[in-house]
Each structure stands twice: as C-alpha cells, then as structure tokens.
ROSE-4610 file (N, C-alpha, C; in Angstrom, 1 decimal, always signed):
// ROSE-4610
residu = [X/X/X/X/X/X/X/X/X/X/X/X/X/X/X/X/X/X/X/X/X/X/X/X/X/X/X/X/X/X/X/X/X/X/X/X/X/X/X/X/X/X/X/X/X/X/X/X/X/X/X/X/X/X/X/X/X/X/X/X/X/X/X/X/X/X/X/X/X/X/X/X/X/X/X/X/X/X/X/X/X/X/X/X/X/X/X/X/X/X/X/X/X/X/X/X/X/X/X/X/X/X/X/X/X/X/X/X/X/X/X/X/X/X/X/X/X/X/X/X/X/X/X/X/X/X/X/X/X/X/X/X/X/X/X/X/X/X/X/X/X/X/X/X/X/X/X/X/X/X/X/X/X/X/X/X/X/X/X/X/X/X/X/X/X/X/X/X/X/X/X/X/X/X/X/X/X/X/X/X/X/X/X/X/X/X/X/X/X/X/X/X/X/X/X/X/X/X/X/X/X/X/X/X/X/X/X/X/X/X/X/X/X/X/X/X/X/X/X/X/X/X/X/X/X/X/X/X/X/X/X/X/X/X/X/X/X/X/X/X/X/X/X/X/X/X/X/X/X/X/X/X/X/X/X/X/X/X/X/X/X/X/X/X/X/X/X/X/X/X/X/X/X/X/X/X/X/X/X/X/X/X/X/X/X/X/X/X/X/X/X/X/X/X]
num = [1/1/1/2/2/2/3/3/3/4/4/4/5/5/5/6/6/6/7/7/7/8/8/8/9/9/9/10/10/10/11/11/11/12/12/12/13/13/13/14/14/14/15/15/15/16/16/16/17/17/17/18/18/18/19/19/19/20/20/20/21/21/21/22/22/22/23/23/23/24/24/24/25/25/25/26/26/26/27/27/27/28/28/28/29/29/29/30/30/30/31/31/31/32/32/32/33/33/33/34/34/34/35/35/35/36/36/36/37/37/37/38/38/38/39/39/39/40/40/40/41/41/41/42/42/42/43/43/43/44/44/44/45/45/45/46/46/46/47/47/47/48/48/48/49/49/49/50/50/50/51/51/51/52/52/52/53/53/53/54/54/54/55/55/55/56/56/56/57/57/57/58/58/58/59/59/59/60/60/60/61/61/61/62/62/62/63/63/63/64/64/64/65/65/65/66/66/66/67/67/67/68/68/68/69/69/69/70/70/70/71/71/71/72/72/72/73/73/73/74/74/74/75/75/75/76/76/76/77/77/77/78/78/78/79/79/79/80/80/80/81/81/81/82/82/82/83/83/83/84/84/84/85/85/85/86/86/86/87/87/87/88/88/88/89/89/89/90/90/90/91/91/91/92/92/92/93/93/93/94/94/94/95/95/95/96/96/96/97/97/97/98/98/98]
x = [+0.8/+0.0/+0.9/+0.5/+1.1/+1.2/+2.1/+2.1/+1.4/+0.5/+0.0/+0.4/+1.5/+2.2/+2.2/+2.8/+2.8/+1.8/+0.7/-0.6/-1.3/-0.6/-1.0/-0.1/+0.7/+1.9/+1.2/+1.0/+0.4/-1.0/-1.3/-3.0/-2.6/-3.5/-3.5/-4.8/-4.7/-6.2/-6.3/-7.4/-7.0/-6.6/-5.8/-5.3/-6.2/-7.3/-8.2/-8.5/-8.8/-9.1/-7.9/-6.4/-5.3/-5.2/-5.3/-5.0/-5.8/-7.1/-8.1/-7.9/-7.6/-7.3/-5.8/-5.1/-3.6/-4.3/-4.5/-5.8/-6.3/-6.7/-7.9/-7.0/-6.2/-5.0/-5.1/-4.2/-3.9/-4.9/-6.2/-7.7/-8.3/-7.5/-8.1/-7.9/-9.2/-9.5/-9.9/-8.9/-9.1/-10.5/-10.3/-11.6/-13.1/-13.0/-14.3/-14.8/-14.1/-14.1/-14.5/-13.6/-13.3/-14.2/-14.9/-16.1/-17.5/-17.4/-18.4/-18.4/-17.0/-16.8/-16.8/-16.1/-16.5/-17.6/-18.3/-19.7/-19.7/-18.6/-18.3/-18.4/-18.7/-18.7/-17.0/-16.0/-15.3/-13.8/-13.3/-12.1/-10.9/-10.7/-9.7/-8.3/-7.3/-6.0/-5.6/-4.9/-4.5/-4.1/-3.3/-3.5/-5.3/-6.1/-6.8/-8.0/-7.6/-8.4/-8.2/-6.8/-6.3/-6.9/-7.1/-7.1/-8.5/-9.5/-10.9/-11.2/-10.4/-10.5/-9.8/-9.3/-8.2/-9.5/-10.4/-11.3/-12.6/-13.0/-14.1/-13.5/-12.3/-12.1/-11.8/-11.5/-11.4/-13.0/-13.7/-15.3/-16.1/-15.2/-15.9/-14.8/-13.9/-13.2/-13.8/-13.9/-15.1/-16.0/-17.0/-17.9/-18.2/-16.5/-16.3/-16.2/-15.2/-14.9/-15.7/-16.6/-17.8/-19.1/-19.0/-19.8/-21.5/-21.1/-22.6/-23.6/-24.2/-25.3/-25.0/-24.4/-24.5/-23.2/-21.8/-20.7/-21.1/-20.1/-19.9/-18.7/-18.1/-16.9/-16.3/-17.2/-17.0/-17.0/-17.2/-17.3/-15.6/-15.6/-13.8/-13.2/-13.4/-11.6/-12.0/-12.9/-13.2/-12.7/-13.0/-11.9/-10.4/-9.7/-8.4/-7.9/-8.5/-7.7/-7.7/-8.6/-8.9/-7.2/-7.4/-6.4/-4.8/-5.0/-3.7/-2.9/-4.4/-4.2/-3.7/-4.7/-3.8/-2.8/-2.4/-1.2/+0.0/+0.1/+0.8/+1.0/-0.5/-0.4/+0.4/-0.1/+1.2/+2.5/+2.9/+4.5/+4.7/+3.9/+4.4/+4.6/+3.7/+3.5/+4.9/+5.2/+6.1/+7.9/+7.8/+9.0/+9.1/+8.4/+7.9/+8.3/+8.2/+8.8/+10.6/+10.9/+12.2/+13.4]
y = [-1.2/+0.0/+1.2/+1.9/+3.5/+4.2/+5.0/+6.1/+7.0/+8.0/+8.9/+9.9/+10.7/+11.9/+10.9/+9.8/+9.1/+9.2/+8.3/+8.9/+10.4/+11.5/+13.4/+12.9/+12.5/+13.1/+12.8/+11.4/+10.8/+10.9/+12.0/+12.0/+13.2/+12.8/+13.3/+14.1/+15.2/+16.1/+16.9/+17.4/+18.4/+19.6/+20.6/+21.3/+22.5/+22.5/+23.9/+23.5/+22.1/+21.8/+21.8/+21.3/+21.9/+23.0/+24.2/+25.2/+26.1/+25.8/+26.4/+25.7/+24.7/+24.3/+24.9/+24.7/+26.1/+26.9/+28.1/+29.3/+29.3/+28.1/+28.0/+27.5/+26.8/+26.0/+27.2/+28.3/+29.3/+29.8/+29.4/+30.0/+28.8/+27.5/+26.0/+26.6/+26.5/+25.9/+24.9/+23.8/+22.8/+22.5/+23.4/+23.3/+23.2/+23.9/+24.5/+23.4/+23.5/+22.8/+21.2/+20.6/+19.2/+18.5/+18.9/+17.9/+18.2/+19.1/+19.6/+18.3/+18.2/+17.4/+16.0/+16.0/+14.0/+13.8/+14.9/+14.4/+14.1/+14.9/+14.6/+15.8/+15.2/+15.9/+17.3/+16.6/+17.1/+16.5/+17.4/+17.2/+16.2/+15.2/+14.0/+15.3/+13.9/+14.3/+14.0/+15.2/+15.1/+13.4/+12.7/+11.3/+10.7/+10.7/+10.4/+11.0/+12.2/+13.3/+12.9/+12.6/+12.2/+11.0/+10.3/+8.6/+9.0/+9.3/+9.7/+10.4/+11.7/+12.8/+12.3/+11.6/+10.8/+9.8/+9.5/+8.1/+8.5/+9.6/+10.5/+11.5/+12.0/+12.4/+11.3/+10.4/+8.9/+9.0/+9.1/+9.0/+9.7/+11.0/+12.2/+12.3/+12.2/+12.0/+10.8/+9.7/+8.9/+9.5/+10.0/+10.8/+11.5/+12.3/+13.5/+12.5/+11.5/+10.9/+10.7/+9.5/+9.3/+10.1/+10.9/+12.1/+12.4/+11.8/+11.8/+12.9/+13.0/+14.0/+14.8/+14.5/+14.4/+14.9/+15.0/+15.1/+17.0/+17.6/+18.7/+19.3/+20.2/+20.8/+21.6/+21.8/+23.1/+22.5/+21.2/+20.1/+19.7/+19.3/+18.9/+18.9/+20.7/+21.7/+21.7/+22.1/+21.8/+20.4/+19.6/+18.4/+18.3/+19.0/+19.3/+20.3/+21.3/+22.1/+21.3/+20.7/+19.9/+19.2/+18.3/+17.0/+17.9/+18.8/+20.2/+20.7/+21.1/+22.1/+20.6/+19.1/+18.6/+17.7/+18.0/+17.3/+18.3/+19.6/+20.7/+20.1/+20.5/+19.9/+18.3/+17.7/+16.0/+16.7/+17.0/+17.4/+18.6/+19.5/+19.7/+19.5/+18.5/+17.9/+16.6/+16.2/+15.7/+16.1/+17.4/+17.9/+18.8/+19.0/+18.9/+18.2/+16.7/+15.4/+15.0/+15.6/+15.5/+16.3]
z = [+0.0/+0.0/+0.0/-1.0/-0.7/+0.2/+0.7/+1.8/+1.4/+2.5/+1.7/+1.0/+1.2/+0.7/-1.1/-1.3/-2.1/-3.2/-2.4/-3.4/-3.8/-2.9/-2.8/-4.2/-4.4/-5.2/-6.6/-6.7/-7.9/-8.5/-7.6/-8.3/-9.7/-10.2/-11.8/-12.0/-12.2/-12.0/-12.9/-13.6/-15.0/-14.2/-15.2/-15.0/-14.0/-15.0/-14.4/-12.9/-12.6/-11.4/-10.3/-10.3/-9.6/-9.1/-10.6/-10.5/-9.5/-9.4/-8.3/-7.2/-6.7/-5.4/-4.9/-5.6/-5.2/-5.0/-5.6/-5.1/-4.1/-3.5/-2.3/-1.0/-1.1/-0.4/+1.0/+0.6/+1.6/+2.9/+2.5/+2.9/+3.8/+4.0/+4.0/+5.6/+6.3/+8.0/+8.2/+8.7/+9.3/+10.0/+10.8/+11.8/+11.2/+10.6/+10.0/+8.4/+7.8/+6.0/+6.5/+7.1/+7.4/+8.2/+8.7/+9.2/+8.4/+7.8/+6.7/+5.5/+4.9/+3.8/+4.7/+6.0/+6.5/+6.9/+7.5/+7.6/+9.5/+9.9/+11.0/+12.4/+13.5/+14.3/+14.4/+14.5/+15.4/+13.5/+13.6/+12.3/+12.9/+12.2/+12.6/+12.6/+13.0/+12.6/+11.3/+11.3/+9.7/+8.7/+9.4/+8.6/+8.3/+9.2/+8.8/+8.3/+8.5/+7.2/+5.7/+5.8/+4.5/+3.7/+4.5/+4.1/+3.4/+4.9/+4.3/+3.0/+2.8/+2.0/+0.4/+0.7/-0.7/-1.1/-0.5/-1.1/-1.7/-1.2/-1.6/-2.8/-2.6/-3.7/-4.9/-5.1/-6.0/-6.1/-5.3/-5.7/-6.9/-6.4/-7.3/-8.5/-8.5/-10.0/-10.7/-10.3/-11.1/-11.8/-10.7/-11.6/-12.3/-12.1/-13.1/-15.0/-14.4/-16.0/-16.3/-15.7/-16.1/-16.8/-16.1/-16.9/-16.2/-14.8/-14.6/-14.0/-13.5/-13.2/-11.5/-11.2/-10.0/-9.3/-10.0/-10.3/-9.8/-8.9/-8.7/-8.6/-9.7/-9.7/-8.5/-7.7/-6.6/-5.9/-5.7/-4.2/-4.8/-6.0/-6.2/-5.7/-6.4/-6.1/-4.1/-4.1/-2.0/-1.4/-2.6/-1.7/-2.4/-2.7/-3.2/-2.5/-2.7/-1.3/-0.1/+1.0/+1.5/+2.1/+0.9/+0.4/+0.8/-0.2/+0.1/+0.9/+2.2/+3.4/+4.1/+4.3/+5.3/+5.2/+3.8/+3.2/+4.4/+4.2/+4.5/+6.4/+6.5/+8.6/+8.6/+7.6/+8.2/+8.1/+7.1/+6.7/+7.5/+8.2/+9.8/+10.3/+11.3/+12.1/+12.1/+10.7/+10.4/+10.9/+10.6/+10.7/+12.5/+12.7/+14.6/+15.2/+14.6/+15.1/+15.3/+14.2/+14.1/+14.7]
C-alpha cells in the first residue's frame, strides 16, 4: 500500500481543477471545512483526514470521467484544497517530530 504523501503526489487532475485548489490551499481551516466534507462531528487528525478525503475524492473523480449527473466541480476543487491544506499539517507535524 502507498504512503500517503505518495498517493497526494500521484493523483492526476486536470489542469483547471489543480490550478483552483492552489488558489484556495492558503484559505483551508481545518476546523471548520473538514467535518463539513467527512460528515463529522469534530475534524480528525490530519492522517486520517487524509485517508478519508483521498477516497471520496477517487469518488468524485469517477464521476467527473464518467460524466454523470450528480458530479460537482466546486465540491472537487473543495476536496483538493482539503487533500492540500492537510497534506501541509502531516509534513508539519512531520517535521515537529524530528
């Protein structure tokens, strides 16, 4: 199984859709965004924000290729910045450690 920085690295996303999540990255509150998108009381720690936020976003890239009805661009790029902002807090939290 992949590490997750690993899989942040290797996702493949059209351009327009990256480019607005950089844009949005800077603006990302943990507190507030992240239980909204898990559907959760209280915002995990950043690994497992990740895990969550990396599978739902596979969800909705599906839908995007696929082409279906239901598929929302602005929920995306919200779970890319998302993916972004707590990419940033591990490899803090990371370097904290050391």
């Amino acid at each position: 199984m992949l590490d997750l920085m690993t899989r942040i690295r290797q996702l493949q996303r059209p351009a327009l859709l990256a480019r607005a999540a950089r844009f949005g990255v800077d603006e990302y509150r943990h507190e507030t965004v992240l239980p909204r998108l898990l559907k959760t009381a209280h915002a995990p720690r950043p690994a497992a924000a990740l895990m969550a936020l990396l599978d739902i976003e596979a969800a909705t890239d599906a839908r995007r290729i696929a082409g279906t009805g239901d598929y929302a661009p602005a929920r995306h790029v919200e779970l890319l910045i998302a993916i972004s902002g707590e990419a940033r807090m591990l490899q803090a939290t990371a370097l904290r450690a050391v």
